[in-house]
C-alpha positions in Angstrom: 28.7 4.7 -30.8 26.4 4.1 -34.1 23.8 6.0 -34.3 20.9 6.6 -36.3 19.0 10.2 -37.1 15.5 11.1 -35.7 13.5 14.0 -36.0 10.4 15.7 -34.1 8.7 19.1 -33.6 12.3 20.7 -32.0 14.8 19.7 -35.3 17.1 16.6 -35.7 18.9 14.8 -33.1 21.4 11.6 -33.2 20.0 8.8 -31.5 21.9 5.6 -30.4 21.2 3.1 -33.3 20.7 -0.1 -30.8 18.2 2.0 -28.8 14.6 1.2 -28.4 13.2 4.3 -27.8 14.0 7.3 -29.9 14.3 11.3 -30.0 11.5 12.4 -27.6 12.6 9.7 -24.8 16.3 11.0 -25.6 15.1 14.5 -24.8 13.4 13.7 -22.1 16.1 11.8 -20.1 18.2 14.8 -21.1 15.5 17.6 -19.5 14.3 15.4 -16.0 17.5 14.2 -14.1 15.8 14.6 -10.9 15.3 11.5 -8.7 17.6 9.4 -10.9 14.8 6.8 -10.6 14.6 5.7 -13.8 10.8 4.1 -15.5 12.5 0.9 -16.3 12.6 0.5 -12.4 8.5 0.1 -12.1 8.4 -3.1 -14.3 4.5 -3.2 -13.4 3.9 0.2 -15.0 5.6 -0.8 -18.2 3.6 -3.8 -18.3 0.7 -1.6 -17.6 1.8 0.4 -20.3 2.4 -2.5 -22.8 -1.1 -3.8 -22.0 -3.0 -0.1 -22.7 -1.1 0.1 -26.0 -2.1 -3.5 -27.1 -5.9 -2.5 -26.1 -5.7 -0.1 -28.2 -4.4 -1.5 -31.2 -6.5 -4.1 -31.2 -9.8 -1.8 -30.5 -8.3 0.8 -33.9 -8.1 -2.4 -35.6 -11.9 -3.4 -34.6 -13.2 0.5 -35.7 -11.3 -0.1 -39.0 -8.6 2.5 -38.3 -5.5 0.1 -38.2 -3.9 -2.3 -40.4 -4.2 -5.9 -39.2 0.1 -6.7 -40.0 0.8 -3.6 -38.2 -1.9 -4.1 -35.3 -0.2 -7.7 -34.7 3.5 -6.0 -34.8 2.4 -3.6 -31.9 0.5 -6.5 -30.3 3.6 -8.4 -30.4 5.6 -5.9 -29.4 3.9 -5.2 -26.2 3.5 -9.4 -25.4 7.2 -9.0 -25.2 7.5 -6.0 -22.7 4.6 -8.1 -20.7 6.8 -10.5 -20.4 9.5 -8.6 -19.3 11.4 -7.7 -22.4 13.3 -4.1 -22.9 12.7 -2.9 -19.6 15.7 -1.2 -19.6 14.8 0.6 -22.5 12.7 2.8 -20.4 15.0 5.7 -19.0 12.7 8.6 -18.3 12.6 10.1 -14.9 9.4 9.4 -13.1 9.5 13.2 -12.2 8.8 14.7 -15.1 6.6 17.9 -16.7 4.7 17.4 -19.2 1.9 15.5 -18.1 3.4 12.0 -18.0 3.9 13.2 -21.9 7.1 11.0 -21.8 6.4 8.6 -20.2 3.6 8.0 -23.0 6.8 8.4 -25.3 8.6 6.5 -24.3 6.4 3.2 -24.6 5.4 4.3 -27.8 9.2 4.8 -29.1 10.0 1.4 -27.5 7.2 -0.5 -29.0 7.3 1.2 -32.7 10.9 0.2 -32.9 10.8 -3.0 -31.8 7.3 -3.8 -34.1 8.9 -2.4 -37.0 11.9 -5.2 -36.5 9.0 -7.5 -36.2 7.8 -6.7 -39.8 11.3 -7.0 -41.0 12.3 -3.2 -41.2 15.0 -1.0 -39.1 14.5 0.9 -36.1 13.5 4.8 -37.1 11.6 3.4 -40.5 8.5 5.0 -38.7 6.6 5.2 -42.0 5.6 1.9 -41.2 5.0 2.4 -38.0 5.6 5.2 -36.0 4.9 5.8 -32.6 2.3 8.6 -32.8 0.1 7.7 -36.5 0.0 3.9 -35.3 0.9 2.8 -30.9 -0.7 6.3 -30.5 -3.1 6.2 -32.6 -6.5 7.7 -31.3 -4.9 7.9 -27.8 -3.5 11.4 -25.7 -1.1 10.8 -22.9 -3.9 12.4 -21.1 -6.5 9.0 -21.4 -3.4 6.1 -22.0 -0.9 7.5 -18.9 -4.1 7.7 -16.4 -5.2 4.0 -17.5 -1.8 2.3 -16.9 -1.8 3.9 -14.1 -5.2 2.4 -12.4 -3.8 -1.2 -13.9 -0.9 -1.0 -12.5 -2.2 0.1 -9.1 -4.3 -2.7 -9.2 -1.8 -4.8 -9.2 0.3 -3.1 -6.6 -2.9 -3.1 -4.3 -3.2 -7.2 -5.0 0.2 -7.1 -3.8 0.1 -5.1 -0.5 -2.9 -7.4 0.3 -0.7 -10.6 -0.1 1.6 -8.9 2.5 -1.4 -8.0 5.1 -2.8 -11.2 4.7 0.5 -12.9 6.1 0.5 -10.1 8.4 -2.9 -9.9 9.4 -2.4 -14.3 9.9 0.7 -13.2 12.1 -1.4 -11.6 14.1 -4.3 -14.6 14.3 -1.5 -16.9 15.0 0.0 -15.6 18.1 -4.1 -14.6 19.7 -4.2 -17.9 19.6 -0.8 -19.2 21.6 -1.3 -16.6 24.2 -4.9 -17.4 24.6 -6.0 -16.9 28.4 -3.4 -15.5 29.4 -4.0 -12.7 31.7 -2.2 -9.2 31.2 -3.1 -5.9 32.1 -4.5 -3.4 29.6 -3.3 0.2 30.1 -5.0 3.5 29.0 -3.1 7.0 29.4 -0.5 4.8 30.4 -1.6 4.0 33.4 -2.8 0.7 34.2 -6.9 -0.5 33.7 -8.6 -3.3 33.7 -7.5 -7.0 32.8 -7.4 -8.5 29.7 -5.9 -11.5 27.9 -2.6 -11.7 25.4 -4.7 -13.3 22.7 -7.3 -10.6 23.0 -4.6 -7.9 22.3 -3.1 -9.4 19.6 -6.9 -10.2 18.0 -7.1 -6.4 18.1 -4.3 -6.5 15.7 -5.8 -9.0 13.4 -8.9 -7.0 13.3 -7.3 -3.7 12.4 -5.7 -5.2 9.4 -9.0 -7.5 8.1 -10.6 -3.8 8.4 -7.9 -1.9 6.1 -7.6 -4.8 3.5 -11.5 -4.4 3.6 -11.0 -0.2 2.9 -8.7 -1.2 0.2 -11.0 -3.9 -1.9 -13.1 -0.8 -1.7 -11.3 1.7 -3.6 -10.0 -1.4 -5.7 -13.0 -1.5 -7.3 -12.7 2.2 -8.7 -9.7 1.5 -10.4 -11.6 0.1 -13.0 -13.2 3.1 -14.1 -11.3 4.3 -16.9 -11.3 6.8 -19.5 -9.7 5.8 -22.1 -11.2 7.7 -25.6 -11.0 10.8 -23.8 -7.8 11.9 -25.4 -6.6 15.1 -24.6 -9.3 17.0 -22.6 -12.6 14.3 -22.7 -14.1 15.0 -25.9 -12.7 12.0 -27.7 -11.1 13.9 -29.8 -9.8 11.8 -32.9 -11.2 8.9 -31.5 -13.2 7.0 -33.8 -16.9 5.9 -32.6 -17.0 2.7 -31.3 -13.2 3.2 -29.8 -14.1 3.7 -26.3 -16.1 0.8 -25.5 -14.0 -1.5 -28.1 -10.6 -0.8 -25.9 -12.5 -1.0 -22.5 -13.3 -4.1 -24.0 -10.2 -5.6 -25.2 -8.6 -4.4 -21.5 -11.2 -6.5 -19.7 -10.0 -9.6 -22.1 -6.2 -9.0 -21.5 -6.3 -8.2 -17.7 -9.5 -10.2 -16.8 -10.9 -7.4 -14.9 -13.9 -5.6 -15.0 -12.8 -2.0 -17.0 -15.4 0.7 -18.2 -15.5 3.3 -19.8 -16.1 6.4 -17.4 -19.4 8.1 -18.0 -18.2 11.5 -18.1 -15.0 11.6 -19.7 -14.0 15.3 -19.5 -14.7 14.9 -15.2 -12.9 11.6 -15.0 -9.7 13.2 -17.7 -9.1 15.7 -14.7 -10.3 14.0 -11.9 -7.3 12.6 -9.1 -9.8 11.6 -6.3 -9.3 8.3 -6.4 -5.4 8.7 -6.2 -6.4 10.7 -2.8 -8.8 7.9 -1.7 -5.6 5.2 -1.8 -3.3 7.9 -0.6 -5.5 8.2 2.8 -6.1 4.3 2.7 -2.3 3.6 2.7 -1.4 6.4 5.0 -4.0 5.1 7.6 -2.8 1.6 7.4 1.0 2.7 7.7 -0.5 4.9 11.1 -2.0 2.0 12.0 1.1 -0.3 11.8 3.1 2.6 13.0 0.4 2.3 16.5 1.1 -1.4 17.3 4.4 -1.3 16.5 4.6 1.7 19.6 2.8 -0.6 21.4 5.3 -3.7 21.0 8.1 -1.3 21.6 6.1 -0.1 25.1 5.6 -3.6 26.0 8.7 -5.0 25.5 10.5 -2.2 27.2 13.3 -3.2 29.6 13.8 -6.3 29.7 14.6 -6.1 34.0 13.3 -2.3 34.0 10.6 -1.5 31.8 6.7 -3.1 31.4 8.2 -6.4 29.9 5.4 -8.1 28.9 6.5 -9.5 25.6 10.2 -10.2 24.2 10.7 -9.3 21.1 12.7 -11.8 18.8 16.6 -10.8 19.1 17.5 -9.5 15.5 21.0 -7.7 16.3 23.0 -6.2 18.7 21.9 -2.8 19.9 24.8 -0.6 20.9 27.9 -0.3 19.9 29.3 0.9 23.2 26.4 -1.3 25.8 27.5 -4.6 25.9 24.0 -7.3 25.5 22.1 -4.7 24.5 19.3 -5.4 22.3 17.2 -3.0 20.6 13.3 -3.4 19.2 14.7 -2.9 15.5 11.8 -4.3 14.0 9.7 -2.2 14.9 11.6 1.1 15.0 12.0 0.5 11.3 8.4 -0.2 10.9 7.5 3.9 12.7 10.6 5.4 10.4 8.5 4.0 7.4 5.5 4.8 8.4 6.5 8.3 8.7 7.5 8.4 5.4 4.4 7.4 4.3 2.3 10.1 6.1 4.7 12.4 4.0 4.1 10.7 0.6 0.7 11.0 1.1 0.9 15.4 1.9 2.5 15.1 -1.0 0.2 13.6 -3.2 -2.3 15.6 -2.1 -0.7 18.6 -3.2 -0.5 17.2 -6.4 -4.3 16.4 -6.7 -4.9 20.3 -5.0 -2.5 22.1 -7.4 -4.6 20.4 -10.9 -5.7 23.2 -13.2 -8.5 23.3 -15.7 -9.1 20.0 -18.0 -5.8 18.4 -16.6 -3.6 17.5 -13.3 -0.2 18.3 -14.9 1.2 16.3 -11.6 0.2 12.9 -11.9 3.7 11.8 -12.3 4.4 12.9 -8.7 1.6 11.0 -8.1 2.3 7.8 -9.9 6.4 7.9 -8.5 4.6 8.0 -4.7 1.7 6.0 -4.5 3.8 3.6 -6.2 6.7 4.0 -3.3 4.6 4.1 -0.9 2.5 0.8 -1.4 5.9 -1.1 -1.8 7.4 0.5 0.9 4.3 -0.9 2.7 3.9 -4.3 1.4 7.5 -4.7 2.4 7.3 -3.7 6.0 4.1 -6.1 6.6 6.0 -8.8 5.9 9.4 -7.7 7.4 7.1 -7.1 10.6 5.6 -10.4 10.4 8.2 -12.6 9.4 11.0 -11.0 11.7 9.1 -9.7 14.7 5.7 -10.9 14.8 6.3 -14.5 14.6 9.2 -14.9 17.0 7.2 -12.5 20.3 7.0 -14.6 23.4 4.7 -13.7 26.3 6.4 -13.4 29.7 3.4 -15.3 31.7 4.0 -15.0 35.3 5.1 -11.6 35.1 1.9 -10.7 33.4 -0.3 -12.8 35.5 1.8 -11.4 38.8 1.0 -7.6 37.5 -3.0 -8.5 37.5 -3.4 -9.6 40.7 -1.0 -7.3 42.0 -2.5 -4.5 40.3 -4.8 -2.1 42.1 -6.9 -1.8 38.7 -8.2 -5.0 39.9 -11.0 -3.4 41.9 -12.8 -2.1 38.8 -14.0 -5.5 38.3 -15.1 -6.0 41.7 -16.9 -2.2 41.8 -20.7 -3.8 40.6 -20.1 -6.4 43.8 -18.8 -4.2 46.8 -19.5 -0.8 45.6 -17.7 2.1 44.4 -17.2 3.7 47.7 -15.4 0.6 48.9 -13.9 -0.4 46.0 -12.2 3.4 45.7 -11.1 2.5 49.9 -9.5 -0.9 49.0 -7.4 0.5 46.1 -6.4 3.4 48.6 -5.3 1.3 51.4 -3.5 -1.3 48.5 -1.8 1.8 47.2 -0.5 2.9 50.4 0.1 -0.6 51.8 1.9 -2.4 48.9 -0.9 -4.8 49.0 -2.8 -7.2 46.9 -6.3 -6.2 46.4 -7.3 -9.6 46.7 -6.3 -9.7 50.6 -7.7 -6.4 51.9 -11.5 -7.3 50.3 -11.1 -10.9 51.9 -9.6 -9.3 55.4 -12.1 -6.3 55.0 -15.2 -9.3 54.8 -16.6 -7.7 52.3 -16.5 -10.8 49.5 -16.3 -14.3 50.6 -13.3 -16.2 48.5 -15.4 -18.5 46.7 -17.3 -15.2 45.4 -13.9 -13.3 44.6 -12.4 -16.2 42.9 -15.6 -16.3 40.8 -15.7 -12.3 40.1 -11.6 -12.7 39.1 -11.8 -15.5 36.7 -10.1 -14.6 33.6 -14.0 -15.6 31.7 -15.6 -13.7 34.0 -13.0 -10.5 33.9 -11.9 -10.2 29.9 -15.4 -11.2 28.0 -18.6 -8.7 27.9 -21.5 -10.5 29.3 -24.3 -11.2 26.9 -27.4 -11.3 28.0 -28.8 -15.1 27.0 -31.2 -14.4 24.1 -34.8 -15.4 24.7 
């Protein structure tokens, strides 16, 4: 294979001539062979990246510290890995030591070479531009890693939401085909008091309009950036002007609302917002990971369990039990889940284990938030599209366990008492009998009353008291 010869603080090393990147990216995939998940397979990181690189060229350009041919080489550079260009160029593990050092490298190796094509020169000729005097220039891994990192989360968030909104909608759709439709609600699962289908599957609805709510939130601190911190917050070898200029030119390319941090040593070390999402994800995937066991519960039999719903039939579920069908759907949607609770212990320990002016870890940090909001983005819509939409409601069986059930009596309790009502769900206990039939043989409602006290409007919906 051609090669060409490179050189850095270590000595001289061969490097494939055709590559993009160069000797510290070739070191790098050489020292991290750990998850064999390669950068190039984050495409909205190395856009990130791209974007923070052109930023800054153009803000060193504005403070008079870069030449305009070479600022529009690097600009042009990174246009092309926005648009998709040399992804495969990126071959770094996303664990790695070093900070996210190469990482940083490896953009600025990718982009050098290919702006220095641009101006009509070969790959390596870093005198006229090299990835460290000119992409790097007045930048530390420390401020450009951490501010890819909050744009590319942003986008990963904007995604996830796209996936709850179809899921959340899911949700909305089916409240409104069950509609009235009387089931029993359970609590320690036992059976309670009445309720409605659509009302359950509101409750859904609801939980996810409140999480996408949580995550707008913590959104909006992703903007905060420090970018003119460069290696510990003190701007070293960062002109004046430079901070501001690149926030600047970030809000222009991404048409979001960057800033510059207002303590830039406290925001260079600073992973709380990383822990913020973390949580937010992890409660959403506990959240899914709830209804999902509730599906699962309620669709359990179909002849001997509660058998409320059905569950849309995705696959055969046994190998050895002929017509078996198992709740897939949702079993896949607890496994991932679970995964997700563990992502986020482990980001955590990553923010805990920080030292001094720098979190060494935010790689760790970066490969899992990023795994886990895809990994959660993808079941919402795998749970919507292939279990959600397809659930039926098994009226009559639902209707049957109300007024069959001896939870019933809680709703007559204000109207007969709770001594009697406590004597009528004995006797139906021990008798096998409706409630209904021991409170109209017992005299103690007349029917017109009972039917009244047992409508479904009367049963499932709090009574508001009429407003004066």
């Amino acid at each position: 294979m051609p090669t060409r010869q490179e050189h850095d603080l270590l000595g001289y090393r061969e490097v494939p001539s055709h590559a993009y990147y160069g000797i510290q990216t070739l070191r790098a995939f050489e020292n991290f062979k750990v998850t064999d998940v390669r950068l190039s397979r984050f495409s909205t990181f190395i856009r990130a990246l791209a974007t923070v690189k052109k930023a800054a060229a153009i803000a060193n350009h504005q403070v008079g510290v870069l030449d305009e041919p070479v600022k529009n080489a690097i600009c042009a550079a990174c246009d092309e890995l926005i648009a998709g260009k040399m992804h495969e160029e990126f071959i770094v593990d996303m664990f790695q030591g070093g900070a996210g050092t190469s990482t940083n490298m490896n953009a600025n190796e990718v982009i050098a070479n290919r702006a220095l094509e641009i101006m009509g020169h070969n790959k390596g000729e870093y005198q006229y531009c090299h990835p460290n005097n000119h992409v790097n220039r007045s930048q530390s891994t420390n401020d450009a890693y951490p501010t890819a990192l909050h744009i590319a989360l942003d986008n990963y968030i904007e995604r996830l939401l796209r996936s709850m909104t179809i899921l959340r909608d899911s949700f909305i759709h089916k409240s409104q085909e069950f509609g009235e439709h009387l089931k029993m609600g359970r609590t320690h699962l036992q059976d309670a008091v009445p309720m409605t289908a659509g009302q359950e599957f509101n409750a859904f609805a609801t939980t996810m309009k409140k999480e996408m709510v949580r995550l707008e939130d913590i959104r909006h601190k992703l903007y905060e950036i420090n970018m003119g911190a460069t290696a510990i917050g003190t701007g070293l070898n960062a002109p004046a002007g430079y901070a501001e200029a690149c926030a600047d030119a970030l809000t222009l390319l991404t048409n979001k609302p960057y800033y510059t941090a207002e303590d830039l040593i406290q925001a260079t070390q600073d992973t709380s917002t990383y822990v913020q999402l973390s949580g937010n994800i992890r409660l959403i995937a506990a959240r899914l990971s709830k209804i999902a066991n509730d599906l699962r519960l309620l669709s359990s039999g179909p002849r001997a369990g509660l058998a409320n719903y059905r569950l849309p039939e995705m696959q055969p579920g046994s190998s050895i039990m002929p017509g078996k069908v198992n709740p897939v759907i949702p079993e896949v949607v607890n496994q991932a889940a679970f995964h997700i609770m563990g992502i986020d212990h482990a980001i955590v320990m990553a923010a805990e284990g920080g030292q001094l002016q720098l979190n060494v870890f935010e790689p760790v940090i970066t490969f899992n938030l990023f795994t886990g909001i895809t990994m959660l983005a993808h079941i919402c819509e795998t749970f919507a599209k292939k279990c959600i939409d397809g659930i039926s409601l098994n009226v009559e069986h639902c209707r049957e366990e109300v007024l069959n059930n001896i939870g019933l009596v809680t709703a007559l309790n204000p109207h007969i008492g709770y001594d009697n009502a406590t004597y009528v769900a004995q006797k139906a206990l021990e008798s096998g009998r409706r409630v209904y039939d021991i409170v109209l043989e017992e005299g103690m409602l007349p029917q017109d009353k009972l039917d009244e006290i047992i409508a479904p409007q009367n049963m499932v919906y709090p009574q508001v008291k009429p407003k004066h």
